[in-house]
C-alpha positions as CSV (number, residue, x, y, z in Angstrom):
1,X,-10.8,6.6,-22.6
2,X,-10.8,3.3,-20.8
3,X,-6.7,4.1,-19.8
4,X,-7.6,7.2,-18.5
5,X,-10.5,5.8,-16.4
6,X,-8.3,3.2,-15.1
7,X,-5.6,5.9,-13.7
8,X,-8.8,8.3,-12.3
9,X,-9.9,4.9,-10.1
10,X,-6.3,4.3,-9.3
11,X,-5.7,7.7,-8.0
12,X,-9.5,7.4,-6.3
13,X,-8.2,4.1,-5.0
14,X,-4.6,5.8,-3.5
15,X,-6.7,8.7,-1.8
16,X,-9.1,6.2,-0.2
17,X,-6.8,3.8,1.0
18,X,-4.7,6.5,2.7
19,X,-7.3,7.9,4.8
20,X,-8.6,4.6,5.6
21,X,-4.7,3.7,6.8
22,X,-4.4,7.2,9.1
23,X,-7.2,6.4,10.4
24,X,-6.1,2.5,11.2
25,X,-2.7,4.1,12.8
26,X,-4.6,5.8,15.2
27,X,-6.9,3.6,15.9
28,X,-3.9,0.9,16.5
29,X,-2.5,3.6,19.4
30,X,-5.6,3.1,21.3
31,X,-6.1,-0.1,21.9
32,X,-3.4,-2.3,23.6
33,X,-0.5,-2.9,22.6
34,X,1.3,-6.3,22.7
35,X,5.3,-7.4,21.6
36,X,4.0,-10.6,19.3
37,X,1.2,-11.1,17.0
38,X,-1.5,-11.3,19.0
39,X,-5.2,-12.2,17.4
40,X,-7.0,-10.6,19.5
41,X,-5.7,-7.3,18.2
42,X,-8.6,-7.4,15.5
43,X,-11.0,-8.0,18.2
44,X,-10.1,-5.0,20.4
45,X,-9.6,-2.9,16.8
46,X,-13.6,-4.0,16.1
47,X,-14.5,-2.3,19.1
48,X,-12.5,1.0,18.2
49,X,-14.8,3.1,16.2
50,X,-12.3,5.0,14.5
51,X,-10.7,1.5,12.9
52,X,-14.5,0.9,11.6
53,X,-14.0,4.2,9.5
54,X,-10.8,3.7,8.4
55,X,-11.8,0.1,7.3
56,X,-14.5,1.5,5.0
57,X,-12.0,3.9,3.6
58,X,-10.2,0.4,2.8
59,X,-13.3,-1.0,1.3
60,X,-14.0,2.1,-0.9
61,X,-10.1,2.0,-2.3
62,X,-10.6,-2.0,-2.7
63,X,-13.9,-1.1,-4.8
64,X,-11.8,2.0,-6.9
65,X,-9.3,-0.9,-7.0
66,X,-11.0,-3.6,-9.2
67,X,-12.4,-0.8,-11.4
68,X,-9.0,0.4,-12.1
69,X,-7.6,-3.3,-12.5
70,X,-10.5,-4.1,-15.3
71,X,-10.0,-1.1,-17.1
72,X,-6.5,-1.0,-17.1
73,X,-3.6,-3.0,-16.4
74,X,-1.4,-4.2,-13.1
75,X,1.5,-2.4,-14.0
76,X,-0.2,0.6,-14.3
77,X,-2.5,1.1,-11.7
78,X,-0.9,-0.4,-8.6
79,X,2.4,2.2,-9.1
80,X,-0.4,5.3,-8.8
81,X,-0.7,4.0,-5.5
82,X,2.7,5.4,-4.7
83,X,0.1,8.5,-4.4
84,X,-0.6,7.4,-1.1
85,X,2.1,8.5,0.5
86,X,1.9,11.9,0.2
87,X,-2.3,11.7,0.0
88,X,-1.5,9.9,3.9
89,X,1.0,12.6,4.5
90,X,-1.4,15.0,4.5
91,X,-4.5,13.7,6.1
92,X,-2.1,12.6,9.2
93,X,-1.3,16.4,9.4
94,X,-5.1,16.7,9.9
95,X,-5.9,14.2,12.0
96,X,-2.7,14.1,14.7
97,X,-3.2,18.0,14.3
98,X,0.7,18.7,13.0
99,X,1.1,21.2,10.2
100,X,2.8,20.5,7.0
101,X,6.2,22.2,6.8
102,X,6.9,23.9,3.3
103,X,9.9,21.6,2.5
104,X,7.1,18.7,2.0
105,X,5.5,20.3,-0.9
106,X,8.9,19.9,-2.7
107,X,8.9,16.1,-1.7
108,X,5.7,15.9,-3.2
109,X,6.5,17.4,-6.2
110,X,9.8,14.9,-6.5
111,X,7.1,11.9,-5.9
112,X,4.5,13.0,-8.5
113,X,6.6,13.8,-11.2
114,X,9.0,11.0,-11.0
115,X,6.1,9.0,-11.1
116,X,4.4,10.5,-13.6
117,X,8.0,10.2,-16.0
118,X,8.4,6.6,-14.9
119,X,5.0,5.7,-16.3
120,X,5.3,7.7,-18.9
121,X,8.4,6.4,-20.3
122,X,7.9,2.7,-19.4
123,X,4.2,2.5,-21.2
124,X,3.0,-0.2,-19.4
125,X,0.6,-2.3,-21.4
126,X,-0.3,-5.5,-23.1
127,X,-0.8,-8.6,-21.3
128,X,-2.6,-11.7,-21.0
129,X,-6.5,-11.8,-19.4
130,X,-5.6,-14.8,-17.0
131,X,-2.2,-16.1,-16.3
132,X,-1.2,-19.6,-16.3
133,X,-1.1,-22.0,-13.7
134,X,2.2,-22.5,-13.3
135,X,3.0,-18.4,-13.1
136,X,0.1,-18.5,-10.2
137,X,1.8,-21.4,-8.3
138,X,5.9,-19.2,-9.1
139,X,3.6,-16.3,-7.7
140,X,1.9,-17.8,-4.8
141,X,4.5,-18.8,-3.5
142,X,7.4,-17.3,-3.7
143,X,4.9,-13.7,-2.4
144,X,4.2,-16.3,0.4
145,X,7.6,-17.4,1.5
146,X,8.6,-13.9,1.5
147,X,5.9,-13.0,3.4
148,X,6.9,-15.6,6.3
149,X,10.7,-14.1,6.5
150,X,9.9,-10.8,6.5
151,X,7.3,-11.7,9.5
152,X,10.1,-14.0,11.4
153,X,12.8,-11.8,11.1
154,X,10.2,-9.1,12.3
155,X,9.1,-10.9,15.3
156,X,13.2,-11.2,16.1
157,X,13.8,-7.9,16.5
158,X,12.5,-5.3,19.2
159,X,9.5,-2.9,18.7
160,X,10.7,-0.5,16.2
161,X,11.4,1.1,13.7
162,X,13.4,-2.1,11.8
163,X,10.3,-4.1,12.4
164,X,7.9,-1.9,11.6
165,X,9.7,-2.1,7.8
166,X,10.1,-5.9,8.2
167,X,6.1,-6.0,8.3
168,X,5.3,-3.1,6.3
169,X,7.5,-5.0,3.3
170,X,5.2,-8.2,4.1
171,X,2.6,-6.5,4.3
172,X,3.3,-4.7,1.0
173,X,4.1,-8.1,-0.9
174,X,0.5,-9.5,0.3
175,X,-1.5,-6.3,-0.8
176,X,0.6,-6.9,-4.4
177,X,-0.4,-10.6,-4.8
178,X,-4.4,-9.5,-3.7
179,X,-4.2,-6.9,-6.1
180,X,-2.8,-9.9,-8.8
181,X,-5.0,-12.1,-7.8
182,X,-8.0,-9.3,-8.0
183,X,-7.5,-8.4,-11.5
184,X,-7.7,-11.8,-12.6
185,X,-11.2,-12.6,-10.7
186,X,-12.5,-9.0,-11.7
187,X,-11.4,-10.2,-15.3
188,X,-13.7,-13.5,-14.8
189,X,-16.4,-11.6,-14.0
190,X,-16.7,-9.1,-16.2
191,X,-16.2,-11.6,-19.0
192,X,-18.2,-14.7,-17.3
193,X,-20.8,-13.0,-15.2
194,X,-21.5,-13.5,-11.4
195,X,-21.8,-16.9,-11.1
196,X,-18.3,-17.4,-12.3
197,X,-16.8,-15.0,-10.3
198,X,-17.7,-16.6,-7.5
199,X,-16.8,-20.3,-8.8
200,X,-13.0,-18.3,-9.4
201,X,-10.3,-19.5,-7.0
202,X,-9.1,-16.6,-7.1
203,X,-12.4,-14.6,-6.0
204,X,-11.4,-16.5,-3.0
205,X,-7.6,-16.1,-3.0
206,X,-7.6,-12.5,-3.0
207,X,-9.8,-12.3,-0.2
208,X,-7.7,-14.7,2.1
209,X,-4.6,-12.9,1.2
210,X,-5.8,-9.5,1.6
211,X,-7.0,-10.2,5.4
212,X,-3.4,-11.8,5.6
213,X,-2.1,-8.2,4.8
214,X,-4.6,-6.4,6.5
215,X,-3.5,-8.6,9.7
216,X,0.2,-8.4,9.0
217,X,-0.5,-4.3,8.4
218,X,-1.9,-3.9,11.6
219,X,0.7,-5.0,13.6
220,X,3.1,-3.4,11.7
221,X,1.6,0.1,12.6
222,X,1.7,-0.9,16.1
223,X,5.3,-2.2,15.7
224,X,6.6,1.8,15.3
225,X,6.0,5.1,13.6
226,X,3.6,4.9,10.6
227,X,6.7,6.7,8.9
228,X,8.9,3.5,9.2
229,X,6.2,1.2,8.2
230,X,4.3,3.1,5.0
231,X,7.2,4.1,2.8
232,X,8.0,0.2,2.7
233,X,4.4,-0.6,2.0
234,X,3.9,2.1,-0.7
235,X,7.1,1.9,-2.1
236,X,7.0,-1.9,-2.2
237,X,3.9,-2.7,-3.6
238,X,4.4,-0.2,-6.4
239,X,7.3,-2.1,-7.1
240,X,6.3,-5.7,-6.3
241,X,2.9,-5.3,-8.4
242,X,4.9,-4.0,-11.3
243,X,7.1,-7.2,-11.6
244,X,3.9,-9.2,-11.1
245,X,2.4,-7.3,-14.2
246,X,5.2,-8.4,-15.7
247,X,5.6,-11.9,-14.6
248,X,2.3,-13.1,-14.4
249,X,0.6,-11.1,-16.8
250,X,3.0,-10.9,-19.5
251,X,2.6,-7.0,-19.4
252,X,5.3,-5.2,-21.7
253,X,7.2,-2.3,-20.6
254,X,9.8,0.2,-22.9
255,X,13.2,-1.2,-22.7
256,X,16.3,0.8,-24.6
257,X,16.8,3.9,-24.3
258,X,13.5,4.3,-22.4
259,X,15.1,2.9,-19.1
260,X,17.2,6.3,-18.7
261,X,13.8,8.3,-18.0
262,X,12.3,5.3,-16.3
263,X,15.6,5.4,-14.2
264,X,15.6,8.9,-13.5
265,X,11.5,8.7,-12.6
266,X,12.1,5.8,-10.0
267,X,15.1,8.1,-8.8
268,X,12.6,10.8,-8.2
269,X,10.0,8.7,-6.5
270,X,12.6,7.2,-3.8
271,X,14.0,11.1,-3.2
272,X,10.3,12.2,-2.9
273,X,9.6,9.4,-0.3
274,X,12.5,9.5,1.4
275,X,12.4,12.7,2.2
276,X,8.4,12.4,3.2
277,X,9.7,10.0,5.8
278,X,12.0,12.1,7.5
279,X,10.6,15.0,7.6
280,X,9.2,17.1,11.2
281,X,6.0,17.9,11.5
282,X,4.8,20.3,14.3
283,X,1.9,20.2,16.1
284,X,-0.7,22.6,15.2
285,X,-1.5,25.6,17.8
286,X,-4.2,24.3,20.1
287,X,-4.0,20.5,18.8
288,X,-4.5,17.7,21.1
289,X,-1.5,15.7,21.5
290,X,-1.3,12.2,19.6
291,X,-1.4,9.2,21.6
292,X,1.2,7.3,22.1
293,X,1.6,3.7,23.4
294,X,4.3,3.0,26.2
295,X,6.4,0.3,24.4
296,X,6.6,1.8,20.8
297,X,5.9,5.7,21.8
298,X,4.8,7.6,18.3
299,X,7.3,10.6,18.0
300,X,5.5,13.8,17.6
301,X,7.6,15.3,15.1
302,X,7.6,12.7,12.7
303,X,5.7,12.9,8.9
304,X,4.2,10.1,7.6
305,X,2.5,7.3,5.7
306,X,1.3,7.4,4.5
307,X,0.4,2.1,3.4
C-alpha cells in the first residue's frame, strides 16, 4: 500500500509541477528579457500574476513531493516525473492555444510504457534512512560543480536553443539534489518530529538549492523554447535522482538479465521525448497568438515541456 501511495503522489507531484512550469514559461515571455542572469528577473516575475500561479502549482508538486519521498524511495519516485513531459505537453496546448497533433499520442505512449518497463524491471528499493556524511559532501559537490559548468558554458553561448539545454541540465541536477536532500529531511521529521526537522541541515539545504534551480530554471525558459529546455530538465532529473538513489542512499536496482528490459524501457523513454520535442503544434482556430520576446522569439509550431 505504502509503494503504491508513493507512485499516486509522484504522479500528483509530475502533473503539478508541469502546470506550474507552463505557466512559468509564459509568464517568463512577459516580462523583459535580458542576455545574462539578471536578479531582477524574480522581481519583475513577482509582479506577473500568471508566475504567482504557476509558483503554487510548484508548491503543490513540492508538497506531493515529500509525500512520495517518505513513502517510497528516490529511485522510484523522482523517474515518474518523466510524466511531466507529456502532462506539460498538453497543458501548453491549452494555454498557447495549439492543438495536439495525433502523432503525439504515440510519443506518449512510447514515454509511459518505457517507463513503466524500466521501473518495472529495475525494482528500485532498499536503502539507507540517512546517508552518510561523506556521500552528502561526494554529492554536494560534485551536483554543485556541475551546476557552475553547465551555467558558464551557458552564459558563453548566444540565446538559444544550446543554452536553453545548458541551463535546463543545471537546472535539472539542482532539482535532483533538492529532491535528495528532501527525502532525507522529510525522513527526520517523520521519525524525530518538528523540532528536528527544523534543526536538520538539510531542511535548510533543500530549500537553498531548490531556489538555486528555480532561479537557474527561470532563465533557462527565457534562454529559448521550453521544448529545448524541458526535455533536459525531465529527462535529467529522472536520470540524475536515480544515480543519487543509488549513490547516496544505497538504493538497489535489478542487475543481470534485468538490464535488457531496463535497456529497452530507457530506449522507450528517450524515443517518446524525443519525439515530444520536435513535434509541431498548430495553433487552435480563433487562438490568440503566444508572445514572443524579440531576442529569443518562441516558434509557434513547436511542442513542449514540458521541466
Amino acid at each position: 500500500m505504502t509503494a503504491v501511495l508513493s507512485v499516486v503522489f509522484a504522479v500528483c507531484a509530475a502533473v503539478s509541477n508541469a502546470l506550474g512550469t507552463v505557466l512559468q514559461r509564459r509568464a517568463a515571455l512577459i516580462v523583459p528579457q535580458s542576455v545574462g542572469f539578471r536578479l531582477g528577473l524574480m522581481w519583475d516575475l513577482l509582479r506577473t500574476p500568471v508566475w504567482l500561479f504557476g509558483i503554487l502549482g510548484v508548491v503543490f508538486a513540492a508538497v506531493f513531493q515529500a509525500l512520495a519521498l517518505v513513502t517510497g524511495p528516490l529511485a522510484v519516485v523522482q523517474p515518474i516525473f518523466v510524466l511531466e513531459l507529456p502532462a506539460a505537453l498538453m497543458i501548453s496546448g491549452l494555454v498557447f492555444r495549439r492543438r495536439m497533433p495525433a502523432l503525439a499520442w504515440i510519443w506518449v505512449a512510447c514515454l509511459v510504457v518505457g517507463l513503466g518497463t524500466a521501473l518495472a524491471a529495475a525494482a528500485p528499493g532498499g536503502g539507507s534512512l540517512q546517508p552518510a556524511v561523506g556521500l552528502w559532501l561526494l554529492a554536494l559537490t560534485s551536483c554543485g560543480g556541475a551546476m557552475v559548468l553547465l551555467c558558464a558554458s551557458a552564459l558563453r553561448r548566444p540565446v538559444g536553443r544550446a543554452r536553453a539545454v545548458c541551463l535546463g541540465l543545471a537546472a535539472a541536477i539542482g532539482y535532483a539534489l533538492t529532491a535528495a536532500l528532501m527525502k532525507s529531511a522529510t525522513d527526520t521529521l517523520d521519525h524525530e518530529g518538528v523540532a528536528a526537522f527544523f534543526g536538520a541541515w538539510q531542511t535548510y539545504g533543500f530549500a537553498a538549492v531548490g531556489v538555486c534551480a528555480l532561479f537557474v530554471l527561470e532563465n533557462a525558459m527565457q534562454a529559448g523554447p521550453l521544448v529545448a529546455s524541458q526535455p533536459a530538465l525531465t529527462l535529467g532529473d529522472a536520470l540524475i535522482s536515480l544515480s543519487l538513489g543509488v549513490t547516496l542512499y544505497n538504493e538497489t536496482v535489478r542487475a543481470g538479465w534485468w538490464l535488457v528490459p531496463e535497456i529497452a524501457g530507457v530506449a522507450l523513454v528517450a524515443l517518446g521525448a524525443i519525439g515530444l520535442s520536435r513535434l509541431q503544434m498548430a495553433p487552435q482556430e480563433g487562438g490568440g497568438e503566444d508572445v514572443s520576446p524579440p531576442a529569443a522569439p518562441e516558434p509557434a509550431p513547436t511542442a513542449s515541456r514540458s521541466e
